[in-house]
Structure formats: C-alpha cells, structure tokens
C-alpha positions as MATLAB code, in Angstrom:
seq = 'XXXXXXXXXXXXXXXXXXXXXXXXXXXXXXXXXXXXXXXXXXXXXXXXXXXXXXXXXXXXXXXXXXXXXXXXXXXXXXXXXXXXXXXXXXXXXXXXXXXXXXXXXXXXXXXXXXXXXXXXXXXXXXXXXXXXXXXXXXXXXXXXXXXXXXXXXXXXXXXXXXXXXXXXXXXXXXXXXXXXXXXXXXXXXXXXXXXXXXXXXXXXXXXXXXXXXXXXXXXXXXXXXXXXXXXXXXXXXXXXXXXXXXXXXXXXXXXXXXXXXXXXXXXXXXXXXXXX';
ca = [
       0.000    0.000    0.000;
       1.549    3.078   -0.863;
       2.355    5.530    2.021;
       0.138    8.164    2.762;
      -2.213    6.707    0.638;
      -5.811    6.221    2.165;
      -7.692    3.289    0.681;
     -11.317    3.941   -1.009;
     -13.822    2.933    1.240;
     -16.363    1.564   -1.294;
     -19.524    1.482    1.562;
     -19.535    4.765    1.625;
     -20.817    5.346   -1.752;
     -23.767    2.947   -0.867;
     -27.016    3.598    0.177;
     -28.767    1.461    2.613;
     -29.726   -1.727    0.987;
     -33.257   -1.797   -0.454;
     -36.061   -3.443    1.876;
     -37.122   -6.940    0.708;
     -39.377   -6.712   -2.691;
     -38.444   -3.326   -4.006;
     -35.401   -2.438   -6.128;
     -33.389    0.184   -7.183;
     -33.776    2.748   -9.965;
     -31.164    4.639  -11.658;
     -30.000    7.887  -11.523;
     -30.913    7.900  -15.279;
     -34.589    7.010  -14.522;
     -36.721    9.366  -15.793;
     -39.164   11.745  -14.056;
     -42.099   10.358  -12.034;
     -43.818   13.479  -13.394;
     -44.754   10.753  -16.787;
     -45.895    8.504  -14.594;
     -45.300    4.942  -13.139;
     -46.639    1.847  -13.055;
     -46.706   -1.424  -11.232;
     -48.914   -4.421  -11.122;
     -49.641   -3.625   -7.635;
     -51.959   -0.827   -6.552;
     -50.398    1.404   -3.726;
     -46.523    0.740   -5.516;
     -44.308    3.352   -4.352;
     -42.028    4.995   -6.394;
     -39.310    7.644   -4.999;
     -36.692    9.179   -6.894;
     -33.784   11.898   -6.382;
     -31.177   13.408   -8.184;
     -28.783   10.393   -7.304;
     -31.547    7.767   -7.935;
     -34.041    6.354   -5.882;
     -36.441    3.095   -5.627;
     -40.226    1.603   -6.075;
     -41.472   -0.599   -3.342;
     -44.765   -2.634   -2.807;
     -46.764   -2.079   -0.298;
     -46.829   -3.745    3.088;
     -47.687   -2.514    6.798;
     -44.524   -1.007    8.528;
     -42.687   -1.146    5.231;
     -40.610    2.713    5.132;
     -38.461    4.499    2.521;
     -35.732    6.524    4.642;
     -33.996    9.384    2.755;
     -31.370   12.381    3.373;
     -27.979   13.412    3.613;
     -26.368   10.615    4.796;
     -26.021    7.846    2.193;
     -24.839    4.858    3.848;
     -27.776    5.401    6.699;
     -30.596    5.657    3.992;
     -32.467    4.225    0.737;
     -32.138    7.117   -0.877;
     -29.771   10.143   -0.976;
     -31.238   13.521   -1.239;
     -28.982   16.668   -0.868;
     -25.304   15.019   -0.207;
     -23.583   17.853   -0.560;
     -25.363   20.043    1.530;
     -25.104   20.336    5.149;
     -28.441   21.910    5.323;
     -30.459   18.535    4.783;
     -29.893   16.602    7.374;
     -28.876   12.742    7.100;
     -32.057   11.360    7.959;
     -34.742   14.084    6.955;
     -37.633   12.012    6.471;
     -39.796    9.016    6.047;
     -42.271    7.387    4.130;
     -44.064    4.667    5.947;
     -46.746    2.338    4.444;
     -49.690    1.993    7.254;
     -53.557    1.520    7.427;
     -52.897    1.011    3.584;
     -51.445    3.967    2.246;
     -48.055    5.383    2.503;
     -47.122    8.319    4.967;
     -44.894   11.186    5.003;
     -43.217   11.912    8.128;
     -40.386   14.934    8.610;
     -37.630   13.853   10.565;
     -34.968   16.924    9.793;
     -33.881   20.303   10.786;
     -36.013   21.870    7.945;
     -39.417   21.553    6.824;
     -40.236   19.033    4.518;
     -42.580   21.414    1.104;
     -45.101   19.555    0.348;
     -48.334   19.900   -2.857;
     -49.913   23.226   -2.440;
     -46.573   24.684   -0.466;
     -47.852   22.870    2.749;
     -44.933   22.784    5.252;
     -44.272   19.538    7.152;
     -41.986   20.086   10.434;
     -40.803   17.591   12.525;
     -42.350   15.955   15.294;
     -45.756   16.656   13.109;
     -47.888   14.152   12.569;
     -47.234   12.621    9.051;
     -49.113   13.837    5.794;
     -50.840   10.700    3.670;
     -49.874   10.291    0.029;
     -52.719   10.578   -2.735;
     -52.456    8.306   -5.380;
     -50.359    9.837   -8.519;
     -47.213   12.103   -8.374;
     -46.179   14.240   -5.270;
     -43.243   16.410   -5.257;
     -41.120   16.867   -2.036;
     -38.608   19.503   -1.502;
     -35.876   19.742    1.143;
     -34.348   23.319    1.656;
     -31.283   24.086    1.653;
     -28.178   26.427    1.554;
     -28.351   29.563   -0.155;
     -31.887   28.940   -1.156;
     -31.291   25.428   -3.192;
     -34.061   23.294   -2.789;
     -34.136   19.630   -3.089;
     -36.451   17.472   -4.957;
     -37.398   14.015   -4.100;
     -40.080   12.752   -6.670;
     -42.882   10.298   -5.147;
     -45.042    8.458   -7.357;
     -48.162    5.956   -5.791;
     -49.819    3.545   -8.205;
     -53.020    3.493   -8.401;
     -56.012    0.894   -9.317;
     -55.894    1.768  -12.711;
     -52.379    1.879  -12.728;
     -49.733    4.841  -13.392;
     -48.927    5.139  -16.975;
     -51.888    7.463  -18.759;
     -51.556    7.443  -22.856;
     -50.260   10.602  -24.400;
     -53.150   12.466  -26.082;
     -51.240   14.794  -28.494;
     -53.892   15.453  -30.565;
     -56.618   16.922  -27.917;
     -58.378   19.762  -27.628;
     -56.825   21.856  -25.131;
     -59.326   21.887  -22.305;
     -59.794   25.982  -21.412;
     -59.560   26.891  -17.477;
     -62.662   27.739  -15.439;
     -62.606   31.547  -16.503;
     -65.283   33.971  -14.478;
     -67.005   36.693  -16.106;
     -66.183   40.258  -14.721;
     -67.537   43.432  -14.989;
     -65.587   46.442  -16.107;
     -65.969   48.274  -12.702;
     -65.204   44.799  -11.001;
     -62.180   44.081  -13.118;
     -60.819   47.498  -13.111;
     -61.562   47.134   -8.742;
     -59.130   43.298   -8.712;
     -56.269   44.935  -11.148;
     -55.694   47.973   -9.010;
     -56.360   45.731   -5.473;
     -53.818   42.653   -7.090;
     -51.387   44.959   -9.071;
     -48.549   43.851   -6.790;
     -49.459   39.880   -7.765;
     -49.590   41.283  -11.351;
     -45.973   42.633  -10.806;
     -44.440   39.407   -9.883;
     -43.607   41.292   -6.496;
     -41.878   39.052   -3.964;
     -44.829   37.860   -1.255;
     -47.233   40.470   -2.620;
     -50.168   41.976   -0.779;
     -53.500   43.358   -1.694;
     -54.032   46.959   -1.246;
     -56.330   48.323    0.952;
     -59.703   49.486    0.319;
     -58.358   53.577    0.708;
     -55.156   52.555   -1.297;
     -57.482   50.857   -4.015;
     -59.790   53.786   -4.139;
     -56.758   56.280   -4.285;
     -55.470   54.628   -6.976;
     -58.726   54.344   -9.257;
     -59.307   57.947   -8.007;
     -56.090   59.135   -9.442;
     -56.103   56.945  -12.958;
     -60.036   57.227  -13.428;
     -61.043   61.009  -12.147;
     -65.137   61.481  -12.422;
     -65.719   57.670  -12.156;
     -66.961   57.701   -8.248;
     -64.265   55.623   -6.690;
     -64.867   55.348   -2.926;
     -63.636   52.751   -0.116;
     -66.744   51.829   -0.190;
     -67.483   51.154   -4.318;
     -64.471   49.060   -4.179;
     -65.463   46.876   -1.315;
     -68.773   46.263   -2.520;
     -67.710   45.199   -6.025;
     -65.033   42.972   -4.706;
     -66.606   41.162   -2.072;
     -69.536   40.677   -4.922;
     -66.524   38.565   -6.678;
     -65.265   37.298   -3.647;
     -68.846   35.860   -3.194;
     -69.395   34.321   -6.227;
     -66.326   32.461   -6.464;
     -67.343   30.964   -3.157;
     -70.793   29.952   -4.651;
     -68.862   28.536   -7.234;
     -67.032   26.354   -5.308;
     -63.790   27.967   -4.732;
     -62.368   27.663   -1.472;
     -60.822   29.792    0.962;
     -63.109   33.124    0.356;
     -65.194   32.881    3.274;
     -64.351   33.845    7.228;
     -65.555   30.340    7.927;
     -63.100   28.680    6.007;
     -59.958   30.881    6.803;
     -60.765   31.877   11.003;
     -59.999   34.837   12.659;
     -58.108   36.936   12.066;
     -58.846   37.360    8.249;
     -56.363   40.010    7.823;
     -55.900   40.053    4.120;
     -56.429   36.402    3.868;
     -59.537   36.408    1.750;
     -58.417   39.068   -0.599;
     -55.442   37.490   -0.935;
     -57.301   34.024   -1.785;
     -58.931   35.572   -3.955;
     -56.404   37.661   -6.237;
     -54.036   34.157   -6.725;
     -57.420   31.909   -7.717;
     -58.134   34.989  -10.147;
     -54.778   34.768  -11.560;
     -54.692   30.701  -11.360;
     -57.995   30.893  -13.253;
     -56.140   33.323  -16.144;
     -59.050   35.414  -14.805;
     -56.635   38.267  -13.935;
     -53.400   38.928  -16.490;
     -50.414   40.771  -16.040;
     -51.926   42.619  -19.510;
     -54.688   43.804  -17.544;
     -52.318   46.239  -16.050;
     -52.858   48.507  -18.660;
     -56.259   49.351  -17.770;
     -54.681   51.479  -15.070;
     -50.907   52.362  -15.768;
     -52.137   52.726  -19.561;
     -54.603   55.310  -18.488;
];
C-alpha cells in the first residue's frame, strides 16, 4: 500500500440496501412526473437526483432518505449540510403510505404545505407528489414520489386533444378594473405580494379614473360581490368560515391568486390602469 495513501472505502458510496421486494432505480430514470406503473396498486415509487427506488406495499414497510447515504435508501442533498442525514420518512400503514419529517427543515409539500418535525405525518394521494428539502443559499431539493393506483400509473399521451380551457369567471368592467388595481402587486411578480387596501385601491382608481366615483366603499362592494361568487362557485378559501380569525388580508389574498390561477386576472390587464 503506498504511504500516505488512504484506501477507497467503497460502503460509503452505498445507500442502505433496499427493503425486501423493491429495487433500485437509476440515476438515469426518468421523471415520475410521466408517470409509473406497477402491477400492484399502492406501488411506491421515490426518486432523487442520485436515484431512488419503487417498493410494494406492506404494513410497517418505510423508505428513509437524506444526507447521509450509507444510513438511507435514498440520498437527497449530499452535498449540503443543510439537509440533514435522515430528513424524512415514508411509511406504508392503514394502507397507504405516509410522510413523516424527521430533519432540521421543513419538509414542502403539494400546495406549499410545510411539514416540520415531530408533526404528525401527511398521507400520500395516489399519482405524483413532489417533495422539496431546503437548503443552503436557497437550493431546494427534490425528491419525486409516485403511488400507483387501481388503474395503474402510466396514462396514454393524447397529443392530438383539444386543449381543455380553465374555469374563466365573467367580470364586470368596474369589477375588473376594482381586482387589477387591489392585485397589481401579484400582477408585478412582487416578492410575497399583498392586496391593497380598500383607501389605497380607491386612491389609486381615483387618481387613474377622475369622475368615475371611486370610494372605499365602491371598491369593497364590487369585490366582495366577486369574492362571493367564487365561493358559490365552489372555490375555497373566500369565506371567514373557512380561513378563522383573524382574516387580515387572507380572503383578498385568496382571492387575487385563484383569479390569476384561473387566467381570470393577467399581467396585460395592467394597462387598464398604468395605460390610463
């Protein structure tokens, strides 16, 4: 052995070995975002930048993953010290598989739910889930889960579809004119934007559209009217019911991003008041 010379320790570029009836998949393996599929309803599939695995499932059965190669199934951040070595777990129980937060930093989740640790853990729909570990200097890191379910994972590509339109709501010019100048900052692309307020709404409208009779109290009314329909409609998160006290800007704000998810609301719109 040559002097000073350290020998490779070949372990350490292993993961944990896979549980009994899964296997491994490649680094190479392509996104779970096309889908998987598995002749066994509830099949998990989990996947990272380094690879990952696909596992039946089975009571008790878990998927560890994190920093720390050797100690898990599959490695998720390895180079950053910000994910810690064991940051979570999923865990097949009562029939489904579980997501349980086990590390330093929250665990993102669908819908940018935040799973901390020592929470209780988050069940997996059927389909694809993306996870994402933060870490340093703002990277995040994405661990792909996939669940089969009865009808299996793969769906056929459909090319040559009509493109199905999104659930659009019919505005009126006062009301439309009201949601650009209360959501301009979400039309902006601002960083964590805010609705104005009523007076700062009004004020604006005021300024851009003299001799239209913009009050506090015009700009209310036609919003909540909105606000109000959407919620007959079915959209959630636009009554105080559903969001508790205190509101704060909570319904507004609900209801600016499922204008803008909706195409609703465009960043064009803007020029109804920056173009006047």
């Amino acid at each position: 052995m040559i002097v000073g010379h350290r020998p490779h320790d070949h372990a350490r570029d292993r993961t944990r070995p896979v549980p009994g009836g899964g296997r491994a998949l490649p680094p190479t393996h392509g996104s779970l975002a096309r889908g998987a599929s598995a002749p066994v309803p509830g099949t998990l599939f989990a996947l990272a930048f380094g690879g990952g695995m696909t596992l039946g499932p089975g009571e008790g059965r878990e998927v560890l993953f994190g920093r720390n190669r050797p100690e898990v199934h599959i490695c998720l951040g390895e180079d950053d010290p910000q994910v810690s070595r064991h940051h979570g777990t999923l865990t097949h129980l009562a029939g489904r598989w579980w997501l349980s937060n086990s590390g330093r930093l929250p665990i993102r989740c669908a819908g940018g739910r935040l799973l901390f640790r020592g929470e209780e853990p988050l069940p997996l729909d059927t389909g694809y889930t993306p996870l994402f570990a933060g870490g340093s200097r703002g990277r995040e890191h994405l661990l792909e889960v996939f669940v089969t379910g009865s009808e299996g994972g793969q769906r056929p590509p459909r090319h040559g579809d009509v493109t199905r339109p999104p659930r659009v709501w019919t505005l009126t010019d006062a009301e439309r004119l009201a949601l650009v100048a209360l959501g301009r900052r979400y039309l902006l692309h601002e960083p964590r934007p805010q609705p104005l307020t009523w007076r700062e709404t009004a004020a604006q409208l005021a300024d851009v559209r003299p001799g239209e009779g913009w009050t506090e109290k015009r700009v209310g009314h036609l919003v909540n009217a909105v606000r109000l329909r959407l919620s007959r409609d079915g959209v959630p998160g636009l009554t105080r019911e559903e969001v508790g006290e205190p509101v704060g800007n909570s319904l507004n704000d609900h209801l600016i991003r499922a204008l803008l998810a909706s195409t609703t609301l465009v960043p064009m719109d803007l020029v109804l008041i920056d173009g006047a």
